[in-house]
NUGU-248963 format. One record per residue (C-alpha): x, y, z. Coordinates in Angstrom, 3 decimals, m for minus. Each point is the difference from the previous one (the first is absolute). Example, Ala and Ser with C-alpha at 12.3 -4.5 7.8 and 13.67 -1.06 7.14 Angstrom:
residues 2
px: 12.300 py: m4.500 pz: 7.800;
px: 1.370 py: 3.440 pz: m0.660;
end
This chain:
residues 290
px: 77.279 py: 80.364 pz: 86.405;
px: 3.827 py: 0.022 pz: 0.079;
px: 1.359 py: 3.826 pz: 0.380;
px: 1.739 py: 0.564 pz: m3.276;
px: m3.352 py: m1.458 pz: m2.230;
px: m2.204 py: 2.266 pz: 2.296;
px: 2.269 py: 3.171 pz: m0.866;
px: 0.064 py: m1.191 pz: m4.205;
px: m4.233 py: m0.055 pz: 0.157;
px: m0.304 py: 2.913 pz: 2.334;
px: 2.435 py: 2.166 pz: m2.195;
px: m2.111 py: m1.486 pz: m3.379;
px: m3.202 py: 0.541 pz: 1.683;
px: 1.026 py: 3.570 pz: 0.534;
px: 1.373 py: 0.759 pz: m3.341;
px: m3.386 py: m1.654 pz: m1.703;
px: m1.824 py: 2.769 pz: 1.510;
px: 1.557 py: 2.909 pz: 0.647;
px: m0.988 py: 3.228 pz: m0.852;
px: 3.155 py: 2.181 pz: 0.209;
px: 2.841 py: m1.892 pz: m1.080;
px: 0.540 py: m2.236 pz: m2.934;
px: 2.187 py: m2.130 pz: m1.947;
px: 0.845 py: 0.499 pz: m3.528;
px: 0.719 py: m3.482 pz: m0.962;
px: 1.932 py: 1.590 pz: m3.366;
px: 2.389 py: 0.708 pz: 1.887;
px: 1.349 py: m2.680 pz: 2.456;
px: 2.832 py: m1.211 pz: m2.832;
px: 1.534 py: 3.172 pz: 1.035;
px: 1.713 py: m0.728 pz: 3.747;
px: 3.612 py: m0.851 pz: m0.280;
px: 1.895 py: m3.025 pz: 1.706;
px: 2.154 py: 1.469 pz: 2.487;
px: 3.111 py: m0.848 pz: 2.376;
px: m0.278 py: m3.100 pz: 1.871;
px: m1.768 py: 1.034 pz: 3.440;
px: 2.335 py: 0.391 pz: 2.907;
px: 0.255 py: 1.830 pz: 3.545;
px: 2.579 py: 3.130 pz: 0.078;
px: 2.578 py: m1.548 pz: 2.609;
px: 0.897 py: 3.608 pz: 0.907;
px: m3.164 py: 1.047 pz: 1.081;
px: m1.516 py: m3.524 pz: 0.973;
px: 1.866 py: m1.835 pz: 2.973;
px: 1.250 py: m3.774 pz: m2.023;
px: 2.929 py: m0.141 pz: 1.948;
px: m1.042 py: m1.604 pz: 2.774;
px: m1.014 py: m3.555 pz: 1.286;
px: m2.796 py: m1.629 pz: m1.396;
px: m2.186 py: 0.788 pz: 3.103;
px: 1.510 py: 3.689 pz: m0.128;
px: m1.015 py: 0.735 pz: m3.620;
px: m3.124 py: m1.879 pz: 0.917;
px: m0.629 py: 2.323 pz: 2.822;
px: 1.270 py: 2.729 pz: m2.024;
px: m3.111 py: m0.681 pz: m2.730;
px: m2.900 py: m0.362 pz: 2.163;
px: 0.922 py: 2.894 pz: 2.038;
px: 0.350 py: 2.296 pz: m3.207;
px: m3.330 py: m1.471 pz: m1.861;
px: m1.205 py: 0.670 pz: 3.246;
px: m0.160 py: 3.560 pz: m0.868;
px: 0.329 py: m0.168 pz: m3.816;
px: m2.936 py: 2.242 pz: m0.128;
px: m1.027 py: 3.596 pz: 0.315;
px: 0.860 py: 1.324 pz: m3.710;
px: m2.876 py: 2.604 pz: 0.119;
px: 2.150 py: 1.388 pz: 2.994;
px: 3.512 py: 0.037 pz: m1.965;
px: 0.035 py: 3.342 pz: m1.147;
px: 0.067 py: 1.323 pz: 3.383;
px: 2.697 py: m2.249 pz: 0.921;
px: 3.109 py: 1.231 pz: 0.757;
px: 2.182 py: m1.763 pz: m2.753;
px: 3.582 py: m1.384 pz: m0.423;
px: 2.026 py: 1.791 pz: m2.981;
px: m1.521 py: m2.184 pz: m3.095;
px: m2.363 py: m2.116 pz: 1.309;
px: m3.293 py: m0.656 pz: m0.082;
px: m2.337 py: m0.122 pz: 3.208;
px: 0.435 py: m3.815 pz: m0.050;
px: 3.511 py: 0.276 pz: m0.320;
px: 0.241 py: 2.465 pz: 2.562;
px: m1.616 py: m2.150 pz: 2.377;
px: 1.664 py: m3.562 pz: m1.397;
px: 3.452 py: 1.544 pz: 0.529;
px: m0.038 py: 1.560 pz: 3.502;
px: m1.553 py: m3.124 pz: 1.467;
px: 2.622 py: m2.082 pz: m1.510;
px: 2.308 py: 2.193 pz: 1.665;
px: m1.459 py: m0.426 pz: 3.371;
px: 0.842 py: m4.015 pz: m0.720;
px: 3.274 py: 0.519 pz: m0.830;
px: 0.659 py: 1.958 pz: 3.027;
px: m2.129 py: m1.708 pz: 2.976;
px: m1.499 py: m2.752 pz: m1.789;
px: m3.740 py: m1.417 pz: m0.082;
px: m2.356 py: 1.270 pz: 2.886;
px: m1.625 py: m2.946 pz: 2.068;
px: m3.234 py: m0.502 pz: m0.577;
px: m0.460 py: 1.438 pz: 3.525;
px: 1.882 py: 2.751 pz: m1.258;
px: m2.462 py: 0.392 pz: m3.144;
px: m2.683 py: 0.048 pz: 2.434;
px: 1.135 py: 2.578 pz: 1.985;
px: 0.745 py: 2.210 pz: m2.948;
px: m1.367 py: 3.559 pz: 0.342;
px: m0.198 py: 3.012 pz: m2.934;
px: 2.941 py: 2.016 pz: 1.350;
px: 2.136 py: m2.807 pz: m0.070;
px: m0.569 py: m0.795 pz: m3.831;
px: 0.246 py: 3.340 pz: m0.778;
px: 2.882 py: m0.067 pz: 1.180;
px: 1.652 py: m2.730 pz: m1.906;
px: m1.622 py: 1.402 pz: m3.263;
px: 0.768 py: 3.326 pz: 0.530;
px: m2.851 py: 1.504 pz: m0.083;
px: m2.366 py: 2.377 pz: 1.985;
px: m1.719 py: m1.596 pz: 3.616;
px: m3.290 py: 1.681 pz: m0.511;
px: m0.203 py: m1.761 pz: m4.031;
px: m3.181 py: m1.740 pz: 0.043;
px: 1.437 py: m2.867 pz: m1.822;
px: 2.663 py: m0.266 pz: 2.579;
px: m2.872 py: m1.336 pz: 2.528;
px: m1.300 py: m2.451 pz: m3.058;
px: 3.371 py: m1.553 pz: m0.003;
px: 0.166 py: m0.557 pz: 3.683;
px: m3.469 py: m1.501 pz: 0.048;
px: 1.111 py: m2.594 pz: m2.613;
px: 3.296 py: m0.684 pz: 1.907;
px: m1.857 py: m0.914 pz: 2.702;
px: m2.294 py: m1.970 pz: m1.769;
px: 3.081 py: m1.968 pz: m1.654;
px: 1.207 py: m0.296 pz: 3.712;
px: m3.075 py: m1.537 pz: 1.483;
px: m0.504 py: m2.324 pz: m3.772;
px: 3.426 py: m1.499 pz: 0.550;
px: m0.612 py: m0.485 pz: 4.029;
px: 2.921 py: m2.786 pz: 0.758;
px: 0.649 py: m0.556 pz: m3.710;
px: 3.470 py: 1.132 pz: m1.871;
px: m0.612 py: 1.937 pz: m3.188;
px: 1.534 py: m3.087 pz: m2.010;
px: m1.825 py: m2.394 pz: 2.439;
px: m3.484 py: 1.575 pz: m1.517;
px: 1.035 py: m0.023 pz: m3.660;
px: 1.100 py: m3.671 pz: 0.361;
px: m3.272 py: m0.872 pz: 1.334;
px: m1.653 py: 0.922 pz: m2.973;
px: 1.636 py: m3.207 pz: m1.304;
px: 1.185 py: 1.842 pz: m3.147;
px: m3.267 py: 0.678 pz: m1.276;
px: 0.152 py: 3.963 pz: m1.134;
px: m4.150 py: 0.034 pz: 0.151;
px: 0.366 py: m1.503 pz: 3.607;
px: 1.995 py: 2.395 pz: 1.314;
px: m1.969 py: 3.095 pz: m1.210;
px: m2.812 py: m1.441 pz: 1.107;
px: 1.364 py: m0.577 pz: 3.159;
px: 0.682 py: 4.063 pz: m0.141;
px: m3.531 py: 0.769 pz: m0.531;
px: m1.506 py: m2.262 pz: 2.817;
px: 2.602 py: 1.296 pz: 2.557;
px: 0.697 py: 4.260 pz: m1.009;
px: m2.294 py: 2.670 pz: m0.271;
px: 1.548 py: 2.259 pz: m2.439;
px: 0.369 py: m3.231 pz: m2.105;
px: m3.439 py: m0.683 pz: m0.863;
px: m0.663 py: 1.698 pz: m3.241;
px: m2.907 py: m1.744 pz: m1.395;
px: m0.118 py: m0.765 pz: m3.526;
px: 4.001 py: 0.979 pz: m0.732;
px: 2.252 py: m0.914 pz: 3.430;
px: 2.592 py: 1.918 pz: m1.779;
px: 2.520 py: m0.358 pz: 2.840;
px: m0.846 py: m3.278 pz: 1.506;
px: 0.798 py: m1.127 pz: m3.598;
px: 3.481 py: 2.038 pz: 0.076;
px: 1.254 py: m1.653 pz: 2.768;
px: 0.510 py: m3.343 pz: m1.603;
px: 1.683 py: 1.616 pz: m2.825;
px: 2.071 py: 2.073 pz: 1.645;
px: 1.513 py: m3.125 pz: 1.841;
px: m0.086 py: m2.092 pz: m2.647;
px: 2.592 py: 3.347 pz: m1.719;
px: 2.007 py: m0.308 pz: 3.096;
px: 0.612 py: m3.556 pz: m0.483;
px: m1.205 py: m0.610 pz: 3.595;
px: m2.272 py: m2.592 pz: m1.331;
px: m1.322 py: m2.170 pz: m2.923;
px: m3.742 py: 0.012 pz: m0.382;
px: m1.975 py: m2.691 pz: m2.500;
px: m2.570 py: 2.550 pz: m0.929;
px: 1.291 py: 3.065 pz: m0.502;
px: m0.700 py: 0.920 pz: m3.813;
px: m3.948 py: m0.490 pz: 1.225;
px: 0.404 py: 3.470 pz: 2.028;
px: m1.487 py: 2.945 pz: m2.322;
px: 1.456 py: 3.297 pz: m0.114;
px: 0.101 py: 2.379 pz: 3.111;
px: m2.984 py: 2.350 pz: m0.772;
px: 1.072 py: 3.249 pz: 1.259;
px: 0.250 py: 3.591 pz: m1.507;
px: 3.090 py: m0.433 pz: m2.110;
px: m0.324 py: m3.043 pz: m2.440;
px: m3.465 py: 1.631 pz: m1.462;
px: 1.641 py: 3.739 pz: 0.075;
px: 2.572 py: m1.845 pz: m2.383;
px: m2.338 py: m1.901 pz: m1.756;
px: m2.624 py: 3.519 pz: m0.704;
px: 3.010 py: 1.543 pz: m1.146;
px: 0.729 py: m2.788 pz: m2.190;
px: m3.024 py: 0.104 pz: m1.590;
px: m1.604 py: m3.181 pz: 1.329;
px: m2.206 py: 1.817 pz: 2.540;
px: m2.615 py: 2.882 pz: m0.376;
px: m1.582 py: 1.804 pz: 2.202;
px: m3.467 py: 2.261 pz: m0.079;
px: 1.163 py: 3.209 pz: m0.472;
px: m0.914 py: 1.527 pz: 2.963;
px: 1.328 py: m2.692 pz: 2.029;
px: 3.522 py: 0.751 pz: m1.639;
px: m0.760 py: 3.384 pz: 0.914;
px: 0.283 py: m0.236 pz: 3.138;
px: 3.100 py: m2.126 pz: 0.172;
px: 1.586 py: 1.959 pz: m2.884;
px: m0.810 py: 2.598 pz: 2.939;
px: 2.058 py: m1.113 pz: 3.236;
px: m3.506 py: m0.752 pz: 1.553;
px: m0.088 py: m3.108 pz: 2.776;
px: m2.514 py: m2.916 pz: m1.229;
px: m2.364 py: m1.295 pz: 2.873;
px: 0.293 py: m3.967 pz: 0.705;
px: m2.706 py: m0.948 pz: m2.184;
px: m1.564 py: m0.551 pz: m3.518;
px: 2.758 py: 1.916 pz: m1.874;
px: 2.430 py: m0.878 pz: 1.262;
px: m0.928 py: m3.835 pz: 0.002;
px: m0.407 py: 0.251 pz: m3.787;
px: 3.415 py: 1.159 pz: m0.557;
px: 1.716 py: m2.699 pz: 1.743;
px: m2.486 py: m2.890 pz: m1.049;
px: 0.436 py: 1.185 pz: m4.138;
px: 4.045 py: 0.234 pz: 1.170;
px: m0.255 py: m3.399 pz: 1.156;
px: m2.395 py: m1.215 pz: m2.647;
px: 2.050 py: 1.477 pz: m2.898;
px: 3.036 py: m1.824 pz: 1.459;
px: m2.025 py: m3.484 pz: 0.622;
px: m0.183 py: 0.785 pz: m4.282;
px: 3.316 py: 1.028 pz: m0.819;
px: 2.444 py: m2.329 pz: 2.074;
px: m1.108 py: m3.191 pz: m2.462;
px: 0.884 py: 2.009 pz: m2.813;
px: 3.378 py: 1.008 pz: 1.522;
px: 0.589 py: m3.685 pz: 1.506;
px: 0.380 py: 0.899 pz: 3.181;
px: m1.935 py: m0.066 pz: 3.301;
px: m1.900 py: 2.892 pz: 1.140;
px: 2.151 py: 0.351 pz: 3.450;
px: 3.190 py: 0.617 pz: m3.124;
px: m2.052 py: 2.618 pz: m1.974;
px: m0.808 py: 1.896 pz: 3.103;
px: 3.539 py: 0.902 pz: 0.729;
px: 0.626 py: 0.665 pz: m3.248;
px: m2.870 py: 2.618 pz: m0.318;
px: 0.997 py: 1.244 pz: 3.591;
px: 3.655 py: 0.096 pz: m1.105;
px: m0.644 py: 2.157 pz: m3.068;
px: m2.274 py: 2.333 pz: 2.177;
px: 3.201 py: 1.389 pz: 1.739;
px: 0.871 py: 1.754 pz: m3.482;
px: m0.395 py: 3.536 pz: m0.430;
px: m2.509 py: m0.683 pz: m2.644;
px: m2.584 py: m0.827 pz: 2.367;
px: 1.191 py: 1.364 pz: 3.157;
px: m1.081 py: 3.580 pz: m2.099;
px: m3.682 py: m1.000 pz: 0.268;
px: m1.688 py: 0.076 pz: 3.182;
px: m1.360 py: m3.919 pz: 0.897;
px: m3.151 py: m0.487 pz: 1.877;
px: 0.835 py: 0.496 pz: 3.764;
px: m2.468 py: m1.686 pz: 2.797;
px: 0.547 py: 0.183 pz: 3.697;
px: m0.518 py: m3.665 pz: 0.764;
px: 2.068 py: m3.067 pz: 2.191;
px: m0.796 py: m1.929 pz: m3.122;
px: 3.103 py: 1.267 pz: m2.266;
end
């Protein structure tokens, strides 16, 4: 089964039978259009060649994870933990350029500490190594632009590709980030995929923080609890719900909006950088996964 169908049934399969989260159908009309999607060039490097900026993406999606980490990150003034980490990579492009993919490989957790700024000993420091060596070893010979081209501008292709070839990017039932990738390129303008609108949202902790806020989402009581709480989620059943009725919800609302889910997902993610919502603890899981 192609990725993005598998991800649509998984996610409805999910949301038909959970017990902790639901949807209240009522109440989809009520998500907003927003801006049209785009990558910040100040904290994103776009300035670059094609094969830079190309570079640029995979290396940050390689490590556009860790979110149940971010509040013990050590932050930039008025950014987020994905900012944070967006921005000083960017920074190490603009000043020495892509690392080789011998380079990637040989990538320890001091060293990308120290072009995030953060603390050696962080314990997502070491996750970020492992998947910069894992990029390093998928793109063997390859340039970054060289792998995205051989996708032959099928979005689907290349995340797929992701999956088969990176640990951290096998998130079964969602492949939030092997689906971001192709996105985030197609933003850049680095390339033109055919089949882009049939990516679903990015299922992470944000969009369905948003959308429980919003209304759209419930959760069991004790459930939001716990989150309401500060308390980390375990990888599992909870946590599953949340982002399949996220993704679910969306797979409902984008046809009434006119848009494709990938469109409403930055819009939801967008809006989740208000103070509004950033005043209500979100569900925080220590996973590679998002």
């Amino acid at each position: 089964m192609p990725l993005c169908e598998n991800v649509r049934r998984s996610g409805a399969a999910i949301a038909a039978g959970a017990g902790s989260v639901s949807i209240d159908l009522d109440r989809l009309g009520d998500v907003l259009p927003g801006p049209e999607p785009m990558l910040d060039p100040e904290c994103h490097y776009l300035e670059g060649s094609r094969d830079a900026v190309a570079a640029y993406l995979l290396t940050l999606d390689a490590i556009n994870f860790g979110s149940g980490w971010f509040p013990t990150l050590r932050k930039r003034p008025g950014c987020s933990g994905y900012g944070t980490v967006a921005w000083a990579l960017a920074d190490r492009f603009r000043s020495q350029g892509p690392w080789t993919a011998a380079g990637l490989r040989s990538l320890d957790a001091a060293t990308i500490a120290g072009v995030l700024g953060q603390e050696q000993g962080h314990e997502l420091m070491a996750l970020y190594a492992r998947a910069l060596n894992d990029l390093g070893a998928f793109l063997g010979e390859r340039s970054a632009l060289g792998v995205v081209e051989a996708a032959g501008g099928s979005a689907q292709r290349l995340a797929e590709q992701l999956v088969a070839g990176m640990p951290f990017f096998d998130d079964p039932g969602f492949f939030k980030r092997a689906q971001i990738v192709p996105n985030d390129l197609a933003l850049a303008g680095v390339v033109e995929f055919s089949d882009l609108d049939r990516l679903t949202i990015f299922a992470d902790n944000l969009v369905p923080h948003v959308l429980r806020l919003d209304g759209v989402l419930r959760y069991d009581p004790a459930l939001a609890a716990r989150i309401d709480a500060g308390e980390l989620l375990e990888p599992g059943r909870e946590e599953r719900e949340i982002r399949a009725c996220a993704l679910h919800a969306c797979e409902l609302i984008a046809p009434r909006l006119g848009v494709a889910p990938r469109v409403l997902d930055t819009w939801l993610w967008n809006r989740g950088q208000d103070a509004r919502y950033k005043a209500v603890p979100r569900h925080r899981t220590r996973t590679v996964s998002y």
